[in-house]
C-alpha positions in Angstrom: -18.7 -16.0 6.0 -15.6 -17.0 4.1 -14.2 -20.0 5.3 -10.0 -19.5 5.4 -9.1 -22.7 8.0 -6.5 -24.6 6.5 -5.5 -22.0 3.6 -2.3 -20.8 3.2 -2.2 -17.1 2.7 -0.2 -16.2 -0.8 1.6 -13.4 1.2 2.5 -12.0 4.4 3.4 -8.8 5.7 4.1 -7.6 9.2 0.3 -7.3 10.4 -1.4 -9.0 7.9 -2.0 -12.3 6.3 -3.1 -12.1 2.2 -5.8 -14.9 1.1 -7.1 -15.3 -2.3 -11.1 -16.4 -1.8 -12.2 -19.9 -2.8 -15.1 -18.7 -4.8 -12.9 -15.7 -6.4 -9.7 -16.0 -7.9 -9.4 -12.4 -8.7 -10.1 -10.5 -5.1 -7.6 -10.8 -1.8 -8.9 -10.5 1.5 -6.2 -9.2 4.0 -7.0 -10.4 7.5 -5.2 -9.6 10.5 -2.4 -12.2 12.3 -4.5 -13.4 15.3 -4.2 -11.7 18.3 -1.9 -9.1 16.7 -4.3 -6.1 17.3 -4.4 -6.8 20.7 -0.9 -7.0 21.2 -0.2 -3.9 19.5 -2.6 -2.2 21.6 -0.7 -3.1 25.0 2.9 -2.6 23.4 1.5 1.1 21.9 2.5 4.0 24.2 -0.1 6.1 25.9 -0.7 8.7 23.3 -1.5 6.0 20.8 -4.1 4.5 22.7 -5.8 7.5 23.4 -7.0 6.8 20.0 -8.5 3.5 20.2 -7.9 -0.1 19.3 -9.1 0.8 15.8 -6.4 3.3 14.9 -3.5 0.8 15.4 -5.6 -1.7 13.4 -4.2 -2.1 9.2 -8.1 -3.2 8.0 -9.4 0.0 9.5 -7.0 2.6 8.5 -7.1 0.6 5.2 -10.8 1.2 5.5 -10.6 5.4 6.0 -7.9 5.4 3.3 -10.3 4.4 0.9 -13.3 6.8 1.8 -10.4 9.9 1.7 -11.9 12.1 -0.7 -9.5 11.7 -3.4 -10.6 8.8 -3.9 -14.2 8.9 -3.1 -14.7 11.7 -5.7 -11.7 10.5 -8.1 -13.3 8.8 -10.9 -12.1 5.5 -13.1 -8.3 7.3 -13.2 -8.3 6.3 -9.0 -7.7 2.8 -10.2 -5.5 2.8 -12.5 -2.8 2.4 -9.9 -4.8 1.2 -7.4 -6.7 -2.4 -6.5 -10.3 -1.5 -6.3 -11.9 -1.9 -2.7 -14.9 -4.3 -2.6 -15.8 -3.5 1.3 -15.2 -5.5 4.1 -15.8 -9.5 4.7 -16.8 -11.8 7.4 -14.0 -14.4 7.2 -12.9 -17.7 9.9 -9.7 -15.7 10.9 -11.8 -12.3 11.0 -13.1 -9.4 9.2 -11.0 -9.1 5.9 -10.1 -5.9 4.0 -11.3 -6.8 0.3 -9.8 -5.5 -2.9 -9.1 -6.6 -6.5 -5.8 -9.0 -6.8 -3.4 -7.9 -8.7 -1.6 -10.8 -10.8 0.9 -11.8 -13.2 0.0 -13.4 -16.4 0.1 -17.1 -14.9 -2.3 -16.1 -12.5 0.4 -15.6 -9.8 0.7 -12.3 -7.7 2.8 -9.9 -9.3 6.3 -9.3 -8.5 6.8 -5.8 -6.3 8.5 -2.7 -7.3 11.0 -4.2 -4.6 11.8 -7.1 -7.0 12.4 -5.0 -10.1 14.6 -2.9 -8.8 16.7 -5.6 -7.2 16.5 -7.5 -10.9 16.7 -4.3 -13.4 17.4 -1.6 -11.4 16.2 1.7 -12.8 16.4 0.5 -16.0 13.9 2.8 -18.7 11.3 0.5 -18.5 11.2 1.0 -14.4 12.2 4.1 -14.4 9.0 5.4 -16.7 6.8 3.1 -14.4 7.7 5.4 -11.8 7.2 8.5 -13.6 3.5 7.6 -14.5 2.8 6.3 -10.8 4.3 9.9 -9.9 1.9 11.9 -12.8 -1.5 10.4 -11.0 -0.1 10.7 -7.4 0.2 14.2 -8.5 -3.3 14.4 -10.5 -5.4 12.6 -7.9 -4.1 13.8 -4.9 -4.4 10.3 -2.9 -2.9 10.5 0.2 -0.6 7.8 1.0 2.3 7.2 3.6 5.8 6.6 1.9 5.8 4.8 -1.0 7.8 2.0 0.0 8.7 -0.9 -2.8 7.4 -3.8 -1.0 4.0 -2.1 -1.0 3.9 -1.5 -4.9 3.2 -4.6 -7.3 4.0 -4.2 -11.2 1.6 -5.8 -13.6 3.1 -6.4 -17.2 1.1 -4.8 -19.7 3.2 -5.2 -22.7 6.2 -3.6 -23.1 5.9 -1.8 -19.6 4.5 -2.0 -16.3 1.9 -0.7 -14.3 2.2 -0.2 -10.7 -0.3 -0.6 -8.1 -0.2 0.1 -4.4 -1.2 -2.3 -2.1 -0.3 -1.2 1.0 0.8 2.0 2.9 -2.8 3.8 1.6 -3.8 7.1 3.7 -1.8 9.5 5.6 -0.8 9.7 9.4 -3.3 11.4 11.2 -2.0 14.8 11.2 -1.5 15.0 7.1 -5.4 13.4 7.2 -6.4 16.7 9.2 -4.1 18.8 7.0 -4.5 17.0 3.7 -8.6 19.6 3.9 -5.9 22.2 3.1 -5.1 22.2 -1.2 -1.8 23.7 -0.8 -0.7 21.5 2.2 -1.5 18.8 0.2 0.2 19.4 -2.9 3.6 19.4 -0.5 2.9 16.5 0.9 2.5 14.4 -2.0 5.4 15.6 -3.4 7.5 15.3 -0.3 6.2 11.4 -0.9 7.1 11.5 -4.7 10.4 12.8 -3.4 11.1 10.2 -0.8 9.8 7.2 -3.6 12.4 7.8 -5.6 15.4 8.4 -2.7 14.1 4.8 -1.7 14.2 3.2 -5.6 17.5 4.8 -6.1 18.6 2.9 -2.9 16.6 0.0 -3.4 18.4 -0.1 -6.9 22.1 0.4 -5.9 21.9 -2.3 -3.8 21.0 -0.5 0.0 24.3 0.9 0.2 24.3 2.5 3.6 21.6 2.3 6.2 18.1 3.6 5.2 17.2 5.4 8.6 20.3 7.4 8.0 19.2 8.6 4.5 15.7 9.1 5.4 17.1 11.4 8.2 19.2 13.3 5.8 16.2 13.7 3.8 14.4 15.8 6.5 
């Protein structure tokens, strides 16, 4: 067991905390907030808990995400935009979700998608990021939920950058039943192709207007 008392996670999203192991500088363990899962649980509505603690838990959809068949079945090309899952380990603060972390040159975690557009907009160098995130969505078929910025990281490699999502892997339920179906699943991933771009373009002119309304008008 990994022992994370006293260590301050590198990041923090709105479930989980982000650790970087003490014997491995290059993995990240994503463990829970305490007591979050059980809060969720009581604040989810009754058709949500018909299907279980573990559905309304980020390590275990994280966990199905991963075993989706795109992936399973996708070759070395799977991670080239995505961290590589090692499985999951016993930690002080809980079972951790453990995949490859993804950093900057320094060592540091690389800046998100959110951060470039913010600094560069969709300048050519972002903009063809995008486009070869969009070519392997499109060749591998992972199933993801919207492709949101804070959930991609860019790694420099040279003169470009190569994005990775971290967060937001796997489908809703329903598109995980549907996503057996080829054609069904070829509309969905581009429906998210479509909606990842409507949310740079935003993201780059500065979130002008609410993004519930344009995600609305994008029904």
């Amino acid at each position: 067991m990994i022992d994370l008392n006293g260590m301050t996670p590198f990041a923090e999203g709105d479930n989980r905390l982000c650790f970087i192991p003490p014997d491995n500088p290059r993995h990240c363990l994503k463990v829970m907030k305490p007591h979050l899962a059980d809060q969720q649980y009581t604040d989810a509505p009754w058709y949500k808990k018909l299907r279980g603690r573990k559905a309304l838990n980020d390590n275990e959809r994280e966990i199905s995400a991963y075993h989706q068949r795109a992936i399973v079945h996708g070759g070395d090309q799977i991670w080239h935009h995505l961290p590589r899952w090692h499985g999951v380990t016993p930690t002080t603060l809980g079972d951790a979700s453990e995949t490859d972390f993804i950093s900057d040159d320094q060592g540091n975690p690389a800046p998100t998608l959110e951060k470039l557009l913010k600094q560069q907009g969709t300048d050519p160098v972002v903009t063809a990021s995008l486009q070869q995130l969009e070519a392997w969505l499109r060749e591998t078929q992972v199933l993801s939920r919207n492709l949101l910025p804070h959930n991609i990281v860019a790694k420099t490699i040279g003169p470009r950058y190569q994005l990775y999502l971290i967060d937001g892997l796997g489908p809703p339920t329903v598109a995980s039943i549907l996503g057996w179906s080829d054609a069904w699943r070829k509309h969905y991933i581009e429906r998210r192709i479509q909606r990842m771009w409507l949310r740079a373009n935003w993201e780059a002119g500065g979130r002008e207007g609410l993004w519930s309304d344009i995600e609305r008008a994008d029904r």
